[in-house]
C-alpha positions as CSV (number, residue, x, y, z in Angstrom):
1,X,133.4,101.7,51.1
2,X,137.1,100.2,51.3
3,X,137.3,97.0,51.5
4,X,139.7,95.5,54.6
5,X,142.5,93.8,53.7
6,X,143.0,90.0,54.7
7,X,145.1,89.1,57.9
8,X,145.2,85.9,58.3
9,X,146.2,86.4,62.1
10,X,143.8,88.6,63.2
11,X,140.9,88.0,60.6
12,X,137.6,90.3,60.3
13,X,134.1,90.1,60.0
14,X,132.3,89.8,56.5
15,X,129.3,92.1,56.2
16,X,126.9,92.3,53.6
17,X,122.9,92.4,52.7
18,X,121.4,89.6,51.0
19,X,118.5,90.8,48.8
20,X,115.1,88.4,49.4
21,X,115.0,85.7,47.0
22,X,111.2,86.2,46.4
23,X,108.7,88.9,46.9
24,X,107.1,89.3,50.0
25,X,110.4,87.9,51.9
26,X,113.0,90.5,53.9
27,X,116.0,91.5,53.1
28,X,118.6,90.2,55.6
29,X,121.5,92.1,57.0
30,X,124.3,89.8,58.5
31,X,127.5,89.3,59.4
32,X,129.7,86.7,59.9
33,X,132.3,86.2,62.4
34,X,135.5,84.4,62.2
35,X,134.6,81.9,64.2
36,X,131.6,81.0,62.1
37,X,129.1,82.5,64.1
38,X,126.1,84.5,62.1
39,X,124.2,87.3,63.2
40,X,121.4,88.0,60.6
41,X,118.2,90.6,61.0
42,X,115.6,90.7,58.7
43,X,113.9,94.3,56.7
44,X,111.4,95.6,54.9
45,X,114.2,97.3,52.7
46,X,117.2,97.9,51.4
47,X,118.0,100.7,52.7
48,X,117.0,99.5,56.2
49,X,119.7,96.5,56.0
50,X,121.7,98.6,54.7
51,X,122.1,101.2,57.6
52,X,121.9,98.2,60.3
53,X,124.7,96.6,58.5
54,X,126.4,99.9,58.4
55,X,125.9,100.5,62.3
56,X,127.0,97.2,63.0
57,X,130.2,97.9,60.8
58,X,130.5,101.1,63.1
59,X,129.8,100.5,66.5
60,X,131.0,96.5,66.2
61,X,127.8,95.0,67.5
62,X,128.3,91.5,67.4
């Protein structure tokens, strides 16, 4: 995946998955807006944050 380059005027999103940081926790897909607003979902696995954080990469749905 490419990463977006910076624009200070018009700034983007940071995506990523945050793996849990002991066992039986989820692993958390979230994104953060520009205006410091979160959206984070919780999953069994990587794979499932993964693919949310991809769709809301894709469809923008924040």
């Amino acid at each position: 995946m490419t990463k977006p380059k910076a624009n200070p005027q018009h700034p983007t999103p940071a995506y990523c998955v945050y793996p849990p940081p002991m066992r039986g926790l989820p692993f958390l897909s979230v994104a953060i807006m520009p205006d410091g607003s979160v959206i984070a979902r919780a999953f069994r696995s990587v794979e499932e944050a993964t693919t949310d954080n991809q769709d809301l990469i894709k469809n923008k749905r924040h």
